[in-house]
Biopython code that builds the backbone (N, CA, C, O; Angstrom):
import numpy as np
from Bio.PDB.StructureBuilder import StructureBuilder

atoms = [
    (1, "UNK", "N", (-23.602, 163.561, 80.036)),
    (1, "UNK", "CA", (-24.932, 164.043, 80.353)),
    (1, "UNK", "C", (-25.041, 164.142, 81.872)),
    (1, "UNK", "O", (-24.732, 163.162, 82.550)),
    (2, "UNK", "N", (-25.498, 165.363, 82.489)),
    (2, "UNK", "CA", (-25.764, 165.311, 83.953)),
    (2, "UNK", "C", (-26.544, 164.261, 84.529)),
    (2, "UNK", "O", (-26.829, 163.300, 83.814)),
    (3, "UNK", "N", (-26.933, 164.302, 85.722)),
    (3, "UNK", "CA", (-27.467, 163.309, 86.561)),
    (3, "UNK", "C", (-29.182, 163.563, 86.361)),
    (3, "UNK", "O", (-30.057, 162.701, 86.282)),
    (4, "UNK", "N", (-29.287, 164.685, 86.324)),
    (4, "UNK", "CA", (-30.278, 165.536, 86.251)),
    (4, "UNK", "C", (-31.304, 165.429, 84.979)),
    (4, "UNK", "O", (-32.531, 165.446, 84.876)),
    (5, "UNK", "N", (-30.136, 165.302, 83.995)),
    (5, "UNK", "CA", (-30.583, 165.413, 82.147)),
    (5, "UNK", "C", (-30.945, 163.568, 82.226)),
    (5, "UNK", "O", (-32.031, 163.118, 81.861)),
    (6, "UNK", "N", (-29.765, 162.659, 82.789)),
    (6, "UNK", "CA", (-30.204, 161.525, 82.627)),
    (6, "UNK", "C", (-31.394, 160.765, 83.847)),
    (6, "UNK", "O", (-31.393, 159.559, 84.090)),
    (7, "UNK", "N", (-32.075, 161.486, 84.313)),
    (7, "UNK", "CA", (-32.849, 160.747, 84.753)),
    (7, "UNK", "C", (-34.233, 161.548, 84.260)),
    (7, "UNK", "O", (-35.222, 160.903, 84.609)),
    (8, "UNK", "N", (-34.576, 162.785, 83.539)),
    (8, "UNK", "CA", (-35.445, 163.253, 83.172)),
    (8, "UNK", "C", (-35.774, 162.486, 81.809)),
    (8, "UNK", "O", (-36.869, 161.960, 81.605)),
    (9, "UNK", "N", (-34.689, 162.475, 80.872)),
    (9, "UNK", "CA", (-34.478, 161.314, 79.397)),
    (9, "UNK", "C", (-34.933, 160.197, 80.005)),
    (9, "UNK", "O", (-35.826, 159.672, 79.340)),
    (10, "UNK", "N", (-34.606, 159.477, 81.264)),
    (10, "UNK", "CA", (-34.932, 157.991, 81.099)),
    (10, "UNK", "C", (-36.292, 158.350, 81.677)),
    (10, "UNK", "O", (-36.773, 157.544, 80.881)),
    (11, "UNK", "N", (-37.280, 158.777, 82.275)),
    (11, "UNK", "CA", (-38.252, 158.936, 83.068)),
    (11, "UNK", "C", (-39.266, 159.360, 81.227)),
    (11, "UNK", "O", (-40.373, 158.914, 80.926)),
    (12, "UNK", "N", (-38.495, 160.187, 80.469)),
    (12, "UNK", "CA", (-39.677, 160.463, 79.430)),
    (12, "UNK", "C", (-39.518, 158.987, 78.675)),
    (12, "UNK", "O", (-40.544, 158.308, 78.659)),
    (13, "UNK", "N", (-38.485, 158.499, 78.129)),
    (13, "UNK", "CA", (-38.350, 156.995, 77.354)),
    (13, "UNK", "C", (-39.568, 155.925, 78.232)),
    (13, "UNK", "O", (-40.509, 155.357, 77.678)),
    (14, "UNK", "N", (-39.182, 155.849, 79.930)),
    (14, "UNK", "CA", (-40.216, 154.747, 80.790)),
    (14, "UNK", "C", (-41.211, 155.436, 80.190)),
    (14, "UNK", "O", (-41.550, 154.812, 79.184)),
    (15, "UNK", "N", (-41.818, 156.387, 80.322)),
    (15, "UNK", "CA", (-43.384, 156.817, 80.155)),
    (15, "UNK", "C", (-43.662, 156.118, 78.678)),
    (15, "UNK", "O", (-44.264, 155.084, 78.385)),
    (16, "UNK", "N", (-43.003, 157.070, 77.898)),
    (16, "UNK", "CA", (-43.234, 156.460, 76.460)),
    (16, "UNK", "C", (-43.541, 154.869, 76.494)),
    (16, "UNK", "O", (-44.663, 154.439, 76.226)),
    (17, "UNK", "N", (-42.559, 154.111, 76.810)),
    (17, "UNK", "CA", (-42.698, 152.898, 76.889)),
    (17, "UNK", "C", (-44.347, 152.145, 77.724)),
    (17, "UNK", "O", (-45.255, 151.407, 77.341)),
    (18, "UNK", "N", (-44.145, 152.557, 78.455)),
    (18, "UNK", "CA", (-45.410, 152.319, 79.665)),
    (18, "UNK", "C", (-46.772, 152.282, 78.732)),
    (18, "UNK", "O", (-47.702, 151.477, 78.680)),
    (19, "UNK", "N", (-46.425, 153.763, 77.867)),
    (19, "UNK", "CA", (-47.843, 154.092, 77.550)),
    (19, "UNK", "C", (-48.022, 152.935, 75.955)),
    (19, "UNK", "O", (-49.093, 152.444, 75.598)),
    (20, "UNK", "N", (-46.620, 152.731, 75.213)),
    (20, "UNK", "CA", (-47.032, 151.914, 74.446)),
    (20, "UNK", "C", (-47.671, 150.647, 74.778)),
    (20, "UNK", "O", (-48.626, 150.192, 74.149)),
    (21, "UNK", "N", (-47.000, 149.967, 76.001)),
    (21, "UNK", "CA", (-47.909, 148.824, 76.626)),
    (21, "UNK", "C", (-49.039, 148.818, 76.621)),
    (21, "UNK", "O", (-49.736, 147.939, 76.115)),
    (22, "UNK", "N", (-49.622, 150.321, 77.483)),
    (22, "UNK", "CA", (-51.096, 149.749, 77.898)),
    (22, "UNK", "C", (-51.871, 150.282, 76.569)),
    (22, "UNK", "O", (-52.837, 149.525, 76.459)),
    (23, "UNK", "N", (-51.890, 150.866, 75.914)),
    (23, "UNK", "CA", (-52.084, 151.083, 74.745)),
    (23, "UNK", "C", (-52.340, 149.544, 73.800)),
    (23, "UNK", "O", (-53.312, 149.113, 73.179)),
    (24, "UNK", "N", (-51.322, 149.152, 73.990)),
    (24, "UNK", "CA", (-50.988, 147.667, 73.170)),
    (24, "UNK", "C", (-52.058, 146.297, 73.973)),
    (24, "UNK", "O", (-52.440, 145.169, 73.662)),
    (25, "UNK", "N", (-52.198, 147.215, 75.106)),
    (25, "UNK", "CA", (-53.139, 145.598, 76.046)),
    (25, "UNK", "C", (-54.805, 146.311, 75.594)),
    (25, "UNK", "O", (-55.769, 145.549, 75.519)),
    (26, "UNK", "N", (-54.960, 147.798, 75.326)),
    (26, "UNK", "CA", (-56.707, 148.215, 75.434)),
    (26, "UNK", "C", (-56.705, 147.536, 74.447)),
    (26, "UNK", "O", (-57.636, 146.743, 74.306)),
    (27, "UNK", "N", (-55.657, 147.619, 73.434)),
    (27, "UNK", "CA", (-56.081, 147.220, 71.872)),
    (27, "UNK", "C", (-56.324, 145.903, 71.883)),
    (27, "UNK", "O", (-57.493, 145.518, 71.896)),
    (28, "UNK", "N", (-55.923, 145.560, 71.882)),
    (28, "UNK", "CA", (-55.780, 143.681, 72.217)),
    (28, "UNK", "C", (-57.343, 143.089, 73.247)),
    (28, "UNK", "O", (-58.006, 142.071, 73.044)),
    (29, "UNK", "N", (-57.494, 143.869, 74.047)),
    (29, "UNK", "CA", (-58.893, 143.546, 74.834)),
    (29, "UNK", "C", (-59.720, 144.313, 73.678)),
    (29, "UNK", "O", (-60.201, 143.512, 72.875)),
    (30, "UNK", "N", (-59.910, 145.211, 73.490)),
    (30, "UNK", "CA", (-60.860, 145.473, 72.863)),
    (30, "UNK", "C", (-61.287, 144.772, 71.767)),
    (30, "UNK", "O", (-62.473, 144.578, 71.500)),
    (31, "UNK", "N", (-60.150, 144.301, 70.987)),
    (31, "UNK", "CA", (-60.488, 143.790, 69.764)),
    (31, "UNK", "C", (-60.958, 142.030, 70.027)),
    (31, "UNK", "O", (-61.921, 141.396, 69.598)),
    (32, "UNK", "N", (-60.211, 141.768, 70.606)),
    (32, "UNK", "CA", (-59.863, 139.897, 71.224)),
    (32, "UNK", "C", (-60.965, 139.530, 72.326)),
    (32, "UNK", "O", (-61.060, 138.369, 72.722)),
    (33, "UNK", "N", (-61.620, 140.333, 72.709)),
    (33, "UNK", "CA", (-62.405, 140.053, 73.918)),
    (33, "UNK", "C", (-63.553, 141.179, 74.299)),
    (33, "UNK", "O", (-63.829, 141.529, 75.446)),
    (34, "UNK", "N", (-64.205, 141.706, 72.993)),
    (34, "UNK", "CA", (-65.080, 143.006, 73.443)),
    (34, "UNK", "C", (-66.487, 142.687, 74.361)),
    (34, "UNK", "O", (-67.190, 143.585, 74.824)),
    (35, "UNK", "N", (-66.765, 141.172, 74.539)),
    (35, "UNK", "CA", (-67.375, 140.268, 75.644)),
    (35, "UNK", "C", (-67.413, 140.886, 77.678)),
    (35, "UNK", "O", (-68.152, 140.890, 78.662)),
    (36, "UNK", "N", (-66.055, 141.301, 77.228)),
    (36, "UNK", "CA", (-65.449, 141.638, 78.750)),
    (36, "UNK", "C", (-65.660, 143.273, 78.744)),
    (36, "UNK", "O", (-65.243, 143.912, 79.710)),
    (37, "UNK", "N", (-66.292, 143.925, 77.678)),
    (37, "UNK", "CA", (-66.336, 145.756, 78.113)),
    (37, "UNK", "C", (-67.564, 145.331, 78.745)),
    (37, "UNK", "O", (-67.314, 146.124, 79.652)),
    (38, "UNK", "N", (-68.367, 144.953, 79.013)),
    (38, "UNK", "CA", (-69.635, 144.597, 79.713)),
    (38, "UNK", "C", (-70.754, 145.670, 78.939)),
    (38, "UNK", "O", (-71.027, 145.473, 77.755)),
    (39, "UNK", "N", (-71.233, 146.550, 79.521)),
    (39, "UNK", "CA", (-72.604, 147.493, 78.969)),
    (39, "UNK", "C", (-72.211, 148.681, 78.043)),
    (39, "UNK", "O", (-72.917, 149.644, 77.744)),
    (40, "UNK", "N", (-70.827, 148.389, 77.620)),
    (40, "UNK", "CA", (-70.714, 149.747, 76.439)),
    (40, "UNK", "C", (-71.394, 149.443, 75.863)),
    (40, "UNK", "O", (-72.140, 148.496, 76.113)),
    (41, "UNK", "N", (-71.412, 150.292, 74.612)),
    (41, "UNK", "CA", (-72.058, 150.320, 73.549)),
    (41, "UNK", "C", (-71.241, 150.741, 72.236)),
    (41, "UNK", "O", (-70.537, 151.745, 72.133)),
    (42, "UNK", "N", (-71.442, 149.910, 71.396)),
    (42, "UNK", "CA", (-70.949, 150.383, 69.831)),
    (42, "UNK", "C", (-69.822, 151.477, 69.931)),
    (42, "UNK", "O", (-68.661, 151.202, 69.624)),
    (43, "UNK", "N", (-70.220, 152.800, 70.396)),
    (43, "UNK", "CA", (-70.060, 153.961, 70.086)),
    (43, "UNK", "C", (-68.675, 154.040, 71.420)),
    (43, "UNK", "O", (-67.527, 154.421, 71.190)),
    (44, "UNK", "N", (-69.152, 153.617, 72.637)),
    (44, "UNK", "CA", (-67.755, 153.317, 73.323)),
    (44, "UNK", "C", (-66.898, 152.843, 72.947)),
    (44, "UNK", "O", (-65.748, 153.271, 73.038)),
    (45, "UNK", "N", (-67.291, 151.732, 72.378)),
    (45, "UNK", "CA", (-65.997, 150.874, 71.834)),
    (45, "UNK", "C", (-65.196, 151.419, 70.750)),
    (45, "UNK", "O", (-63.992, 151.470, 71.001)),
    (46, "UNK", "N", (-65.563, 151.840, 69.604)),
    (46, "UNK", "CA", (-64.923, 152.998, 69.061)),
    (46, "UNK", "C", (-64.124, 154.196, 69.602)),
    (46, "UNK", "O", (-63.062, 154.640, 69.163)),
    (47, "UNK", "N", (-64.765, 154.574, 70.519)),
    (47, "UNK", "CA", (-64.159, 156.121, 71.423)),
    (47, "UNK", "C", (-62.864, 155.064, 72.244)),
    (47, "UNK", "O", (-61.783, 155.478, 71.825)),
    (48, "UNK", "N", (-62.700, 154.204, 72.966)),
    (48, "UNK", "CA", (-62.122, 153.241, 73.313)),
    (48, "UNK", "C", (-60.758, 153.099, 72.516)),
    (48, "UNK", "O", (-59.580, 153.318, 72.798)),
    (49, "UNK", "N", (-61.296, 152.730, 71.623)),
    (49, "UNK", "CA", (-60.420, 151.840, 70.675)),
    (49, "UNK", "C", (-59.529, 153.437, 69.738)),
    (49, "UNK", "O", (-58.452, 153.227, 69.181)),
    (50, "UNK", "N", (-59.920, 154.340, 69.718)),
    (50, "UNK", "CA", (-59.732, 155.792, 68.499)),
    (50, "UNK", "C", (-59.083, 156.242, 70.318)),
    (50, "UNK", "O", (-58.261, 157.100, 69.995)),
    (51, "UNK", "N", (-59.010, 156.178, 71.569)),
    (51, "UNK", "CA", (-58.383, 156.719, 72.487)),
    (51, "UNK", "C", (-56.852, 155.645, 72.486)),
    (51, "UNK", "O", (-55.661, 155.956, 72.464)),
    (52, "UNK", "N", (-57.454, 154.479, 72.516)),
    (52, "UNK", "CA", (-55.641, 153.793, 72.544)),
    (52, "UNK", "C", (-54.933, 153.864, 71.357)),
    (52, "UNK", "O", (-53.719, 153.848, 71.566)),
    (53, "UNK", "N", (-55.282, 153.948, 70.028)),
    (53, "UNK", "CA", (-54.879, 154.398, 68.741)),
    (53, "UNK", "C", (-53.771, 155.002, 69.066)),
    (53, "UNK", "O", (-52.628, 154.545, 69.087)),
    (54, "UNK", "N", (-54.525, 157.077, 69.566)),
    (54, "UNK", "CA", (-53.858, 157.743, 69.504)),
    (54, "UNK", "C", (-52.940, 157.699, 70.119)),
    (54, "UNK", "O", (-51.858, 158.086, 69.678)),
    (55, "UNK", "N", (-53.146, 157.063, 71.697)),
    (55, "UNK", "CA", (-51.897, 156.616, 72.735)),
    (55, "UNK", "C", (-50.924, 155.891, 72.807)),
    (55, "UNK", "O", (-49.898, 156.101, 73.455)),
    (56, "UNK", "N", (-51.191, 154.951, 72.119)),
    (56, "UNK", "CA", (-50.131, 154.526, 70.769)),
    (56, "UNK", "C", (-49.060, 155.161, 69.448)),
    (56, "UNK", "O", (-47.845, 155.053, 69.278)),
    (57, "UNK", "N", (-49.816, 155.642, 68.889)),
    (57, "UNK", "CA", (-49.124, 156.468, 67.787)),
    (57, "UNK", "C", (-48.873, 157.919, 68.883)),
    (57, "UNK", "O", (-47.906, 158.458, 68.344)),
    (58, "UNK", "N", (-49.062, 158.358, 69.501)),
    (58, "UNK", "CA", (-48.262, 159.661, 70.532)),
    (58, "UNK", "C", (-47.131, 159.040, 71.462)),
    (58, "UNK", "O", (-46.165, 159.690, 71.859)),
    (59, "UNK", "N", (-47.387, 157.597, 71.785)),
    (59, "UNK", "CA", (-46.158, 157.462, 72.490)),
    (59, "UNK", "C", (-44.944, 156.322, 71.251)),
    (59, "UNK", "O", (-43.892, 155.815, 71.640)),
    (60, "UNK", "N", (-45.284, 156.243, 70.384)),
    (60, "UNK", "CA", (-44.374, 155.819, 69.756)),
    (60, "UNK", "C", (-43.554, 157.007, 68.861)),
    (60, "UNK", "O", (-42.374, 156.764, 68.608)),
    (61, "UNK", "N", (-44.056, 158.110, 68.439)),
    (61, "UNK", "CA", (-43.721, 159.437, 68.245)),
    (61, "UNK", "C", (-42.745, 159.580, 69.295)),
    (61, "UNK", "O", (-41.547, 159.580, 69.014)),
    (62, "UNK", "N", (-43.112, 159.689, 70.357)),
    (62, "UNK", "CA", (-42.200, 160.386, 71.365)),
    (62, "UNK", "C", (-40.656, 159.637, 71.867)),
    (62, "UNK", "O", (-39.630, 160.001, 72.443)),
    (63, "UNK", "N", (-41.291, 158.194, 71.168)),
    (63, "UNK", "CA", (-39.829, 157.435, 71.259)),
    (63, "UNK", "C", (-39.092, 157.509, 70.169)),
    (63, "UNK", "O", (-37.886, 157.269, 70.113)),
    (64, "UNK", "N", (-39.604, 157.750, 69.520)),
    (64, "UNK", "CA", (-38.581, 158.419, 67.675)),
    (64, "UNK", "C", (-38.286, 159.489, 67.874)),
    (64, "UNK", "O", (-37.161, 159.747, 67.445)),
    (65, "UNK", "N", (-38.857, 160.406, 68.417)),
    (65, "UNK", "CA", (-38.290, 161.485, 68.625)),
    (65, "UNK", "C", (-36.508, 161.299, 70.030)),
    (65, "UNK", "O", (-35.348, 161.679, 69.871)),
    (66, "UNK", "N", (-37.029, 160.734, 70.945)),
    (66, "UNK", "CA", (-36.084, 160.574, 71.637)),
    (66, "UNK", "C", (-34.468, 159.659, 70.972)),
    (66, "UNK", "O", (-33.320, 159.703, 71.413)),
    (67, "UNK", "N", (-34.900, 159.093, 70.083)),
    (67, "UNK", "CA", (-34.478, 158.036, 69.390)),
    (67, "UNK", "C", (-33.517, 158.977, 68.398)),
    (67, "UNK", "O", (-32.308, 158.814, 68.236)),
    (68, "UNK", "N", (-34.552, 160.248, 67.624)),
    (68, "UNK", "CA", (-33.575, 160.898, 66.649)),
    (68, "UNK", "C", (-32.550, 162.177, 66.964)),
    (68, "UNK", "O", (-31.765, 162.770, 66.224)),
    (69, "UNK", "N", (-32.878, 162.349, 68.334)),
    (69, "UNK", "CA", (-32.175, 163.264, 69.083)),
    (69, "UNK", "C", (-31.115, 162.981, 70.126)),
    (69, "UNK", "O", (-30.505, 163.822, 70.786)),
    (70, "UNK", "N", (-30.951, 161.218, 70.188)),
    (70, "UNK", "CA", (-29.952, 161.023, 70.808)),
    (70, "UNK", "C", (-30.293, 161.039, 72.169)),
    (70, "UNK", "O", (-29.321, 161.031, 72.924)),
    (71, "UNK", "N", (-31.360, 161.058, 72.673)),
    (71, "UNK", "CA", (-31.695, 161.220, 73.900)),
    (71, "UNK", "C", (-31.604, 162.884, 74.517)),
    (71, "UNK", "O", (-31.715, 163.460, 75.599)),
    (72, "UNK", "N", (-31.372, 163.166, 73.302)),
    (72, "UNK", "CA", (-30.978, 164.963, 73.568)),
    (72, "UNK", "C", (-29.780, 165.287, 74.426)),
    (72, "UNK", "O", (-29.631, 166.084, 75.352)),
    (73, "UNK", "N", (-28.988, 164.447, 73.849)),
    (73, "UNK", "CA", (-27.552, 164.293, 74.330)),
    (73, "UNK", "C", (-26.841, 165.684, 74.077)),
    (73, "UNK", "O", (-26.022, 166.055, 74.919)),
    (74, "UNK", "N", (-27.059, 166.357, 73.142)),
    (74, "UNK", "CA", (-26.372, 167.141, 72.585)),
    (74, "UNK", "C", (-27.081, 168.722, 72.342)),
    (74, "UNK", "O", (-26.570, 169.648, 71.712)),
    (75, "UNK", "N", (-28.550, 168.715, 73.117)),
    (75, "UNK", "CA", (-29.157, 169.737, 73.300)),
    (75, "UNK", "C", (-28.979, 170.712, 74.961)),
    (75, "UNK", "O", (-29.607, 171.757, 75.134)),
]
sb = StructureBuilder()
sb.init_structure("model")
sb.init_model(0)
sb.init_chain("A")
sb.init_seg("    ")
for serial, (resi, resn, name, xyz) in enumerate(atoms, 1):
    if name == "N":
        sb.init_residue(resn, " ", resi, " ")
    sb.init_atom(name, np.array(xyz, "f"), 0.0, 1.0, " ", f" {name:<3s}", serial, name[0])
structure = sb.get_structure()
């Protein structure tokens, strides 16, 4: 794999990764500590919670995908 191909693959895998984290920490505050959103309301916390969901399930997608393509070793 070029120098080029392997640092664009590892830069999309970090992101992926990154985004499962903070994804994994809104969820975890939101649910474990909704004390600390201070003046949301109901309806934030939902929009909140349905925004790290998806940022979650989109960056774990994107690591299966990287995952079933080999890193696109072969594209």
């Amino acid at each position: 794999m070029s120098k080029y191909k392997e640092a664009a693959v590892s830069y999309l895998r970090k992101k992926a990764e990154a985004d499962v984290s903070s994804a994994e920490m809104s969820i975890s505050i939101l649910l474990d500590h909704p004390a600390g959103i201070g003046d949301h309301s109901t309806g934030d916390l939902r929009n909140n919670l349905d925004e790290a969901l998806n940022l979650l399930i989109d960056a774990n997608d994107r690591l299966d995908i990287l995952d079933k393509y080999n890193n696109f070793e072969t594209v």
